[in-house]
C-alpha positions as CSV (number, residue, x, y, z in Angstrom):
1,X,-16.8,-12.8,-18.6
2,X,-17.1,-9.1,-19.1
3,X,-15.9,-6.9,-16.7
4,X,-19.9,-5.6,-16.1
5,X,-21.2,-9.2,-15.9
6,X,-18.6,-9.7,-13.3
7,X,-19.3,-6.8,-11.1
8,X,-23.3,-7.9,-11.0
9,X,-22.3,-11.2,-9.9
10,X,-19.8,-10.2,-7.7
11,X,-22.2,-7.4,-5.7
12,X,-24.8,-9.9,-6.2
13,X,-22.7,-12.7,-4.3
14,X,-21.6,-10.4,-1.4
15,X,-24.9,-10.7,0.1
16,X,-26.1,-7.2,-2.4
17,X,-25.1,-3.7,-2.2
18,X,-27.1,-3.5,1.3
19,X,-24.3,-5.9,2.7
20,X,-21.7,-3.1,1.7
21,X,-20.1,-0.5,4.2
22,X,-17.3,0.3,1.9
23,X,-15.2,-0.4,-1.0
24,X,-11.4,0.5,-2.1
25,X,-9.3,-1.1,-4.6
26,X,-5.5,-1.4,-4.9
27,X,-3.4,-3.0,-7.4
28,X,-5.2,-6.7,-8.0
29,X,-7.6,-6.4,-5.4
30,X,-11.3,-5.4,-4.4
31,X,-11.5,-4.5,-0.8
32,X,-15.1,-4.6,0.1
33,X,-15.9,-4.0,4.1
34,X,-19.0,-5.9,4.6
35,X,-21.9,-5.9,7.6
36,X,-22.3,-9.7,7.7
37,X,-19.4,-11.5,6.0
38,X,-21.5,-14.7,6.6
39,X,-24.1,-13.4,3.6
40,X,-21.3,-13.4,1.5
41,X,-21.1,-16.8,-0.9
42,X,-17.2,-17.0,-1.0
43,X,-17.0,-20.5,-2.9
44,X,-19.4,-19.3,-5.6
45,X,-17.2,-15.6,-5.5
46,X,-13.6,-18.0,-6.2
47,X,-15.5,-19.9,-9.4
48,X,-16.4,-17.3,-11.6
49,X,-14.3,-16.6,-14.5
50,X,-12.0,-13.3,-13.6
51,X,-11.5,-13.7,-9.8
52,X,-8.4,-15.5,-8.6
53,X,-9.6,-15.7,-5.1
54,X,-10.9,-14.3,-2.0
55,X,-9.0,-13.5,1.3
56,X,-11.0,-12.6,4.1
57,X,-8.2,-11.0,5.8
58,X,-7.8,-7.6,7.8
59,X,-11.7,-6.8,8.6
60,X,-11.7,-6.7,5.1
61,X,-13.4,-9.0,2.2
62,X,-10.8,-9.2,-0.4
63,X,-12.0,-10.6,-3.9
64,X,-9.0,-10.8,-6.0
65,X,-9.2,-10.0,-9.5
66,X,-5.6,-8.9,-10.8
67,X,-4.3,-6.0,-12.9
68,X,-7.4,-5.4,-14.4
69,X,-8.9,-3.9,-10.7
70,X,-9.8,-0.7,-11.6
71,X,-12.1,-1.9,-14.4
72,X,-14.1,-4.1,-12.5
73,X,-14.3,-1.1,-9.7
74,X,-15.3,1.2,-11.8
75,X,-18.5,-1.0,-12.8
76,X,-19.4,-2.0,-9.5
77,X,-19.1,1.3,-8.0
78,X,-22.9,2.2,-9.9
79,X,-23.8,-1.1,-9.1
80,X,-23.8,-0.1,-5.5
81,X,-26.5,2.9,-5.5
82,X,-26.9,5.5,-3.6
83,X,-27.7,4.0,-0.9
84,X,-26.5,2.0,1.4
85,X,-27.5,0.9,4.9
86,X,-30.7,3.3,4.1
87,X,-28.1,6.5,4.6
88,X,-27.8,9.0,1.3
89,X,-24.3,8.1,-0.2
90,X,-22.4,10.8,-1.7
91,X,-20.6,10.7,-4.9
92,X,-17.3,9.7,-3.5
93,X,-18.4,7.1,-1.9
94,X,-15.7,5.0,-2.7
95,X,-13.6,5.0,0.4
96,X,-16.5,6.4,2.3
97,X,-17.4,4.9,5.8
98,X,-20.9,4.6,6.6
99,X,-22.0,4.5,9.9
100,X,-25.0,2.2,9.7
101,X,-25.2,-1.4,9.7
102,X,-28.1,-3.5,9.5
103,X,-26.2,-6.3,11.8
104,X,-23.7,-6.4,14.5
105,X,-19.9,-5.9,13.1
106,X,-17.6,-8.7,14.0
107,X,-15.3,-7.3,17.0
108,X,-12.3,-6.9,14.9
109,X,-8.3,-7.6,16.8
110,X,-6.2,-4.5,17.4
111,X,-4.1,-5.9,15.0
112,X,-6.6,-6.6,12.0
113,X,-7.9,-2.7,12.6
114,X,-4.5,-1.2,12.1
115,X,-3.7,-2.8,8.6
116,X,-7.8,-2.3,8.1
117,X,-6.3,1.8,8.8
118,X,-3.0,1.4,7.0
119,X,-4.6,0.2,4.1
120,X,-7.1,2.7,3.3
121,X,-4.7,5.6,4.0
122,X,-2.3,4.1,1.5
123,X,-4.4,2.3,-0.9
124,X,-5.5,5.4,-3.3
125,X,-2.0,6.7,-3.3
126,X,0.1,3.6,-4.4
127,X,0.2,4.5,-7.8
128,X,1.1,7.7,-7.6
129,X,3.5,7.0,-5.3
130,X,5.4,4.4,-7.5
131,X,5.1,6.4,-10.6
132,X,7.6,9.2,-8.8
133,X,9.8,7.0,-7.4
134,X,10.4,5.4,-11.5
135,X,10.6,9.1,-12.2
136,X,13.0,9.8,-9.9
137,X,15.4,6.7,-11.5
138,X,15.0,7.5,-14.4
139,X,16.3,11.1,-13.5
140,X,19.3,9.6,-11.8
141,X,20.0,8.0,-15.2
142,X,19.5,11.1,-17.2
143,X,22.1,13.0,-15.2
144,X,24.6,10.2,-15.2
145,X,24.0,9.8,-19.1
146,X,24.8,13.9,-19.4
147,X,21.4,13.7,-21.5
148,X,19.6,16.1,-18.5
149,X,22.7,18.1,-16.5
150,X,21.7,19.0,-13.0
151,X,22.2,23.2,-14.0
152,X,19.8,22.3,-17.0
153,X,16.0,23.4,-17.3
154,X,15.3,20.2,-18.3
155,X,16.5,18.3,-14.8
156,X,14.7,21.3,-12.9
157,X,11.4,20.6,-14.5
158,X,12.1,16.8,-13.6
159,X,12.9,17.1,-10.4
160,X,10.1,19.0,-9.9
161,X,8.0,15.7,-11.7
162,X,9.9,13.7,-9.6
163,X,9.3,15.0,-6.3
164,X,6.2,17.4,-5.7
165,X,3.7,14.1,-4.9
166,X,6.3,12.8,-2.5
167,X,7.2,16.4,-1.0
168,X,3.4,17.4,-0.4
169,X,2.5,13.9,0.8
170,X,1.0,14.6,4.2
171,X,-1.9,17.3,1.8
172,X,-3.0,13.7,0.2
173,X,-2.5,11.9,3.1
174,X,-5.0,14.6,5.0
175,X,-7.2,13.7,1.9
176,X,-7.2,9.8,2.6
177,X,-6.9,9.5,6.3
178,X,-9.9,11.7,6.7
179,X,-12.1,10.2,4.4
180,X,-11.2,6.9,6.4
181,X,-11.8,8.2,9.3
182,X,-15.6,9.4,8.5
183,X,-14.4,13.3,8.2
184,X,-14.7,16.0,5.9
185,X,-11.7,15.4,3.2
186,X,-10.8,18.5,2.6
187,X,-10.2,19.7,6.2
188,X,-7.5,16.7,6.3
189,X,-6.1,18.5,3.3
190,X,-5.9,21.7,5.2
191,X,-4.1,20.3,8.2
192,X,-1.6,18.7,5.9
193,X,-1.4,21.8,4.0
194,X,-0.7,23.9,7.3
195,X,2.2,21.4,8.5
196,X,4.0,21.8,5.1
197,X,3.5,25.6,5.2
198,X,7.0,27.4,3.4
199,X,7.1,30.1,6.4
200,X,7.7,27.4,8.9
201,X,11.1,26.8,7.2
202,X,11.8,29.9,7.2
203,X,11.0,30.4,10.5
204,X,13.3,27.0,11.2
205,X,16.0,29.0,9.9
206,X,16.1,31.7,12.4
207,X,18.3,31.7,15.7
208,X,16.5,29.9,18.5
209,X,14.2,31.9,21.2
210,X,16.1,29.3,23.7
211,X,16.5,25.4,23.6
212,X,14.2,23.0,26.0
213,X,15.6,20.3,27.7
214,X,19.1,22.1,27.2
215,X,21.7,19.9,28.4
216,X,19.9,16.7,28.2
217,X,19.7,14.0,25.0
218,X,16.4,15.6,24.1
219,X,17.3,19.0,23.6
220,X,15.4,20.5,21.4
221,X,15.4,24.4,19.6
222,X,12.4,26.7,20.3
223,X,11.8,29.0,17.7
224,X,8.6,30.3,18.6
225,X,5.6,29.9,20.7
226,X,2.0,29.9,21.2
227,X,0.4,32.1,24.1
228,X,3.6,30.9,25.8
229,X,3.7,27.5,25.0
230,X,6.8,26.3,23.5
231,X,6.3,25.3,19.5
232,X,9.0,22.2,18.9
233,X,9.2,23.1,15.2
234,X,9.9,19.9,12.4
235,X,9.9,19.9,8.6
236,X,6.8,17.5,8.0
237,X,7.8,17.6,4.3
238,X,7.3,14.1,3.0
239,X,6.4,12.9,6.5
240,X,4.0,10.2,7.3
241,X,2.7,9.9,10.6
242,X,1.8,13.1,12.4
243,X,-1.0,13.9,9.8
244,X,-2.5,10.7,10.2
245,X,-2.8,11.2,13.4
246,X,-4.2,14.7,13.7
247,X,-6.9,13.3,10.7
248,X,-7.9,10.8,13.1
249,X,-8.3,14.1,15.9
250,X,-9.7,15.9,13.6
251,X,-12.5,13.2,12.4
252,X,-13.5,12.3,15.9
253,X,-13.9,15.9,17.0
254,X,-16.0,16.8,13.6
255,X,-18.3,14.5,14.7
256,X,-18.9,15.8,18.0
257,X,-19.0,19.9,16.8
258,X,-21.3,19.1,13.8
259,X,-23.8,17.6,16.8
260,X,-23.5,21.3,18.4
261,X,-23.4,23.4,15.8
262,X,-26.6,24.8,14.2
263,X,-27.3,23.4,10.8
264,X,-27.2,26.5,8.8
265,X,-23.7,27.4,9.8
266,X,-22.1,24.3,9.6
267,X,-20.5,24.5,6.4
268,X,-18.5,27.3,7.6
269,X,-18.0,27.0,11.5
270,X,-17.6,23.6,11.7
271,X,-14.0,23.5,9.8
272,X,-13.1,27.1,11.3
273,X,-13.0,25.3,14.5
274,X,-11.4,22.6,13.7
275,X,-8.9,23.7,12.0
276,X,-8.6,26.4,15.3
277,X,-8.6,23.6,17.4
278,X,-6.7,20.7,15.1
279,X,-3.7,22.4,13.7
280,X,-1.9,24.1,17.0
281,X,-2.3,21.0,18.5
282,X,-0.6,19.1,16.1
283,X,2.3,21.8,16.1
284,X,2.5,22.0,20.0
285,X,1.7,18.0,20.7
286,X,0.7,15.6,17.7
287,X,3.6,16.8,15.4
288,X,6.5,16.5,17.6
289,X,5.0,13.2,19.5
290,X,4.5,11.2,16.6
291,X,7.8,12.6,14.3
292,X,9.6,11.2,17.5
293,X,7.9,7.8,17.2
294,X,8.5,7.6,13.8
295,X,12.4,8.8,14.3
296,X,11.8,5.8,16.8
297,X,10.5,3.5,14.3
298,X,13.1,3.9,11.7
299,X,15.8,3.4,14.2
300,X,14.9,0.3,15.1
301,X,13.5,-1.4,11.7
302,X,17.6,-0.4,10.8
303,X,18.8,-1.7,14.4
304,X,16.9,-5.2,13.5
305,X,18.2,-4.5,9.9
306,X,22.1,-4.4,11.6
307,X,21.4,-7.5,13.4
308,X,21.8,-10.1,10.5
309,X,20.8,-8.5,7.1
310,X,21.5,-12.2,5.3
311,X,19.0,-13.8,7.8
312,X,16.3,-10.6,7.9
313,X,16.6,-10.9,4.1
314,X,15.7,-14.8,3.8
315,X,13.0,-14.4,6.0
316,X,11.6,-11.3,4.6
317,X,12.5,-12.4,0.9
318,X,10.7,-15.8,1.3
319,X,7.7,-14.9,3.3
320,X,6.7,-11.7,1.9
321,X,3.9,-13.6,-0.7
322,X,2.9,-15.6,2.3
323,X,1.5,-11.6,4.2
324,X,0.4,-10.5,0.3
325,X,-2.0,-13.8,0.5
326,X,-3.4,-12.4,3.5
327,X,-3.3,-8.5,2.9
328,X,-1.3,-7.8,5.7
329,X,1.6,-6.4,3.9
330,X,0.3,-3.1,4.2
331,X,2.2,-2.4,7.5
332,X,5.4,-3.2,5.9
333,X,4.4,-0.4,3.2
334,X,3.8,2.2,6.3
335,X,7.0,0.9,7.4
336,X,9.0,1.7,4.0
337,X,7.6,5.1,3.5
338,X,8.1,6.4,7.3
339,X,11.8,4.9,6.4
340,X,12.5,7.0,3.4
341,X,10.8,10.2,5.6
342,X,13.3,9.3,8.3
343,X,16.6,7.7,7.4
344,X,16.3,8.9,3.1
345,X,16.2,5.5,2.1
346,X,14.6,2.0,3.2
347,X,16.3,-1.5,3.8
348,X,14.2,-3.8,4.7
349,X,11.1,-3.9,1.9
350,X,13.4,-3.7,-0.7
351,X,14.2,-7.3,0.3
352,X,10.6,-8.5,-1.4
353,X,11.8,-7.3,-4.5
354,X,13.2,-10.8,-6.0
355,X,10.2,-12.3,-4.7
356,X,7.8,-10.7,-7.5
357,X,10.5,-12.8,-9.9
358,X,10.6,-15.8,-8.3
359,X,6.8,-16.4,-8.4
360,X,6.7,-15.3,-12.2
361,X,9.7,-18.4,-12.9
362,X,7.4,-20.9,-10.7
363,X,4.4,-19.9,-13.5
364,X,6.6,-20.1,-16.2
365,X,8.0,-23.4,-15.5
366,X,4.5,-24.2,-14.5
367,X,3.4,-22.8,-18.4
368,X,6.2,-24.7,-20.2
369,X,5.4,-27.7,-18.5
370,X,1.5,-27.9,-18.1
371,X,-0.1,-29.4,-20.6
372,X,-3.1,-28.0,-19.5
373,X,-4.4,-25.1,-22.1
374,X,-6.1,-23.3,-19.7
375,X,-3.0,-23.1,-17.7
376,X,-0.8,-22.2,-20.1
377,X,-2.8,-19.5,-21.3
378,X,-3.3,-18.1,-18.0
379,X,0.5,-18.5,-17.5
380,X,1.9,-16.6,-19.8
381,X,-0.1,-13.4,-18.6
382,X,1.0,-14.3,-15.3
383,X,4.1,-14.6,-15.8
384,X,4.5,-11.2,-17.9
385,X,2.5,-9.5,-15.0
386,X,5.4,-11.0,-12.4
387,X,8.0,-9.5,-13.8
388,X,6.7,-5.8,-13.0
389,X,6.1,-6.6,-9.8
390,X,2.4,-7.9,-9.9
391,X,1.7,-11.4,-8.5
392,X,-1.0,-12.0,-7.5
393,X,-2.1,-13.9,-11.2
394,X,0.7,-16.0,-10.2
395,X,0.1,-17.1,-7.1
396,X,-3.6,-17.3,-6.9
397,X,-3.9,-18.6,-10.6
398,X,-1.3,-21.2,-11.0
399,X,1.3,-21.5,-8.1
400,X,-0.9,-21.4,-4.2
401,X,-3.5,-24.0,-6.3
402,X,-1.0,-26.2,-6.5
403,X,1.4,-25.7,-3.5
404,X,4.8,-27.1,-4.0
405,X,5.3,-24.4,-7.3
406,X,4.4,-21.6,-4.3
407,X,6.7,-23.2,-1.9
408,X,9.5,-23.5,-4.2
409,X,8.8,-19.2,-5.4
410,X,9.2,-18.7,-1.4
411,X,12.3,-20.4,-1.8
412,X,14.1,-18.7,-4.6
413,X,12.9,-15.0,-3.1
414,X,14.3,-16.5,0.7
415,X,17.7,-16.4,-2.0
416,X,17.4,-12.9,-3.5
417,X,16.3,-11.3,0.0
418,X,19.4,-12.8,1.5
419,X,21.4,-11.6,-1.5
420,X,19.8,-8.0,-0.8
421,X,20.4,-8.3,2.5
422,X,24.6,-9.6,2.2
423,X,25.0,-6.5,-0.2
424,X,22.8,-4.1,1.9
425,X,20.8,-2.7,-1.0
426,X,18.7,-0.1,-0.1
427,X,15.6,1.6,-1.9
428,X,15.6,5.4,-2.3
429,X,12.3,5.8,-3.6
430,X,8.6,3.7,-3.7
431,X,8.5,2.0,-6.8
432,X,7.5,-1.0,-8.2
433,X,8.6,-4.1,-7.7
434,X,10.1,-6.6,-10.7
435,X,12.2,-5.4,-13.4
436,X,11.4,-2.0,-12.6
437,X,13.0,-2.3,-9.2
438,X,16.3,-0.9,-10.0
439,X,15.4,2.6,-10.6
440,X,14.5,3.0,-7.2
441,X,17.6,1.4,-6.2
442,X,19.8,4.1,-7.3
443,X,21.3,6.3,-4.8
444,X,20.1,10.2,-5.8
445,X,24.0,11.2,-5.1
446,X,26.0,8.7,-6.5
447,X,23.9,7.8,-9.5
448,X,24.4,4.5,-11.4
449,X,26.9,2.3,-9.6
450,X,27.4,-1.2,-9.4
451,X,24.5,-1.7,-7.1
452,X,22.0,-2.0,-9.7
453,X,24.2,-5.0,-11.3
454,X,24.1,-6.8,-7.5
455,X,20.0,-5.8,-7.2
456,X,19.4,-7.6,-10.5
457,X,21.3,-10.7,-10.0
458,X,19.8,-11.3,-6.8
459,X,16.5,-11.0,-8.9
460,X,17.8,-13.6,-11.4
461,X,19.0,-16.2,-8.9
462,X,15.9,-15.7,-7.1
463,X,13.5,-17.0,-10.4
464,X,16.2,-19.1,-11.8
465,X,16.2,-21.1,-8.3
466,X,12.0,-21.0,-8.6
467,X,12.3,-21.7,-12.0
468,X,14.3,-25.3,-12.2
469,X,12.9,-26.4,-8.5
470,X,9.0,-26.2,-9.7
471,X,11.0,-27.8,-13.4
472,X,12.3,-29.9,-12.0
473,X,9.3,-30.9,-9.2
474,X,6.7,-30.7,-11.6
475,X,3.7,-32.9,-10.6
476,X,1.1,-33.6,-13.3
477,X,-1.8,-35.0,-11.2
478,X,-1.4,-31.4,-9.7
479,X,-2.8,-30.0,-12.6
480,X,-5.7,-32.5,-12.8
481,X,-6.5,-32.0,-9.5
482,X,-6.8,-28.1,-9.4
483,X,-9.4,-28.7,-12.8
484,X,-11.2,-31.2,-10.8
485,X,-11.7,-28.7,-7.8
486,X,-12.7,-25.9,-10.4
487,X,-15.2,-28.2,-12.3
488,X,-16.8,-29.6,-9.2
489,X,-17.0,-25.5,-8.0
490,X,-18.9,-24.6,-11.5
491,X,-20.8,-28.0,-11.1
492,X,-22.1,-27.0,-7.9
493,X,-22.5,-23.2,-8.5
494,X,-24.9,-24.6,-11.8
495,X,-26.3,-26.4,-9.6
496,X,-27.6,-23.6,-7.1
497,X,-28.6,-21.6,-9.8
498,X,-31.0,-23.7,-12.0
């Protein structure tokens, strides 16, 4: 099925693009929020031909479709119109948050709003972020190779590549977080613009007015203030939380000016207050509160790190597929980024990493054995797709249908994580996952060291060990009995629609 056809059967089987609050996409999957879930024809959504599955996960309806997202996003953003819920949709509309709803939203947990949060925040800016971090390995390598010296124009103009996305982070993260929020996108750029301002380094540089909470743990140095109140001053270069947080502020109080202010001077007054209002408070309150919580959070994901990094491994390793199924990952990827903003490097995701590979040898024992040619020919792509890191053609397409082939890839990445975790291999950059996983494993100051060797046998044992078990395990009626359940689902779907 063509990527158009698809997107018209898939708005069409969401209940229409009246059921539609919002749509995002991230790597395999489309993240639609809906107003009535119940409208929404799931089993007719998981037959047709180009979605793995649907998770229904997160406040979020989650058709997955694999690496070929984008293209089925991009033809059903038109599909949607321009308008939705009877509100005039702008052009960006994409991760836009309308406000109406023609019935009742299901009262979502605590839990299922946050990763809804973390999600939309982070989704847009996965990409990006993985294509520095392979930059920045693969500038590690040039420098160890002599090929780019670190006094050379050429490693200047790399390091540059590598790092301005990652170093102006919180500017897209003002972009993002506001737009999920309901506000104005480009004031969240300007808060994150103002808290990664060059004078405040400068200024950080300086000798201290006087130190508050002198004498105590929490001393901190005062370099300046505002109309007497003391300015605790941090470098939010690269950091995550703080302008999150002041998005969220600045969203909620948008919504409230915009109500007072006269129409005709909105465009204009409304940011100027905000932004008089926003951006000293997140230097006097916001920014210091929240770089302490993530100092905080850092701390203790390496304190439960330190407790047993074999075990932690294993567990992580082996049931890091098991949150992907249900899109609740996405607080392990806010997790790893306020890591690397804190501590310069991250433990603890870096233990999924063998996991990617150990779903992609379940598929390909899976292909070699099947003698199914549907699943073989889906197998090979999914297997390919694996080993960069992308699995969710493995798991939704050939190893979750069939159960023990999952079970046994959640086994062999249980024995990379805890390989990862026995060597303590850390990740100094986001990155992809699979093959490509050891350029973010390279330490900036010691370069190539044996590390890498360590990180990629861990990521062989972990799909030679899902490779032979699913070999070895392999169940033939398995096969006829996924094809049964996906004939009977076209049977029925025919069946509906005649």
């Amino acid at each position: 099925m063509d990527n158009n056809k698809l997107a018209q059967e898939i708005v069409d089987k969401i209940g229409g693009k009246d059921n539609v609050n919002s749509l995002v996409h991230c790597v395999t999957r489309l993240r639609f929020k809906l107003k009535n879930e119940d409208l929404a024809k799931t089993d007719e959504i998981k037959s047709l031909d180009g979605v793995a599955t649907v998770v229904q996960q997160a406040g979020q309806y989650q058709v997955v479709i694999g690496p070929n997202v984008a293209d089925v996003y991009d033809e059903v953003i038109p599909l949607l119109g321009s308008h939705v819920g009877g509100g005039e949709v702008p052009a960006d509309y994409d991760i836009l948050e309308t406000a109406a709803a023609t019935a009742p939203a299901k009262k979502e947990s605590i839990f299922s709003r946050l990763i809804d949060v973390i999600s939309g925040v982070f989704t847009p800016l996965l990409g990006l972020l993985m294509a520095n971090g392979i930059m920045k390995g693969l500038l590690i390598i040039l420098v160890a190779t002599n090929i780019a010296p670190q006094k050379s124009g050429t490693f200047q103009i790399f390091s540059i590549v590598s790092d301005c996305f990652f170093y102006f982070f919180p500017v897209f993260l003002g972009y993002t977080a506001m737009k999920k929020f309901g506000g104005t996108a480009f004031i969240g750029m300007g808060i994150g613009a103002a808290l990664i301002y060059p004078q405040l380094l400068t200024i950080m540089q300086q000798k201290p007015l006087y130190y508050l909470f002198a004498g105590t743990p929490f001393s901190s140095p005062v370099y300046l203030t505002f109309f007497g109140i003391p300015v605790l001053l941090v470098n939010y270069a690269t950091s995550v939380v703080p302008v999150i947080v002041a998005s969220y502020v600045a969203a909620k109080l948008e919504k409230r000016i915009t109500k007072w202010v006269n129409a005709n001077l909105r465009s204009f007054l409304v940011p100027f207050l905000i932004f008089l209002i926003v951006i000293p408070l997140s230097f006097i309150v916001i920014g210091p509160i929240t770089s302490w919580i993530s100092l905080g959070l850092g701390a203790g994901a390496q304190w439960l790190f330190n407790l047993s990094p074999i075990i932690f491994g294993m567990l992580y390793g082996g049931l890091i597929q098991f949150l992907v199924i249900f899109g609740v990952h996405w607080g392990f990827v806010a997790l790893s980024l306020n890591n690397l903003t804190t501590l310069g490097y991250d433990p603890i995701t870096i233990m999924g990493a063998p996991s990617a590979l150990a779903q992609g040898g379940a598929a390909l024992a899976m292909t070699l054995r099947t003698k199914s040619k549907k699943v073989k020919a889906a197998g090979w792509s999914a297997f390919i797709s694996s080993l960069f890191g992308i699995t969710e053609p493995s798991v939704y397409g050939i190893n979750l249908p069939r159960k023990k082939p999952f079970a046994f890839a959640a086994v062999g990445g249980a024995v990379g994580g805890a390989i990862f975790g026995l060597l303590q291999i850390r990740q100094y950059a986001p990155g992809p996952g699979g093959l490509l996983t050891f350029l973010t494993i390279m330490n900036p100051k010691q370069g190539i060291t044996n590390t890498i060797i360590f990180a990629m046998i861990a990521c062989v044992a972990a799909f030679v060990v899902a490779f032979i078990l699913a070999y070895i395990f392999f169940d033939a009626t398995e096969d006829d009995t996924v094809d049964a359940e996906v004939a009977q689902a076209a049977a029925t779907e025919s069946s509906q629609t005649a």
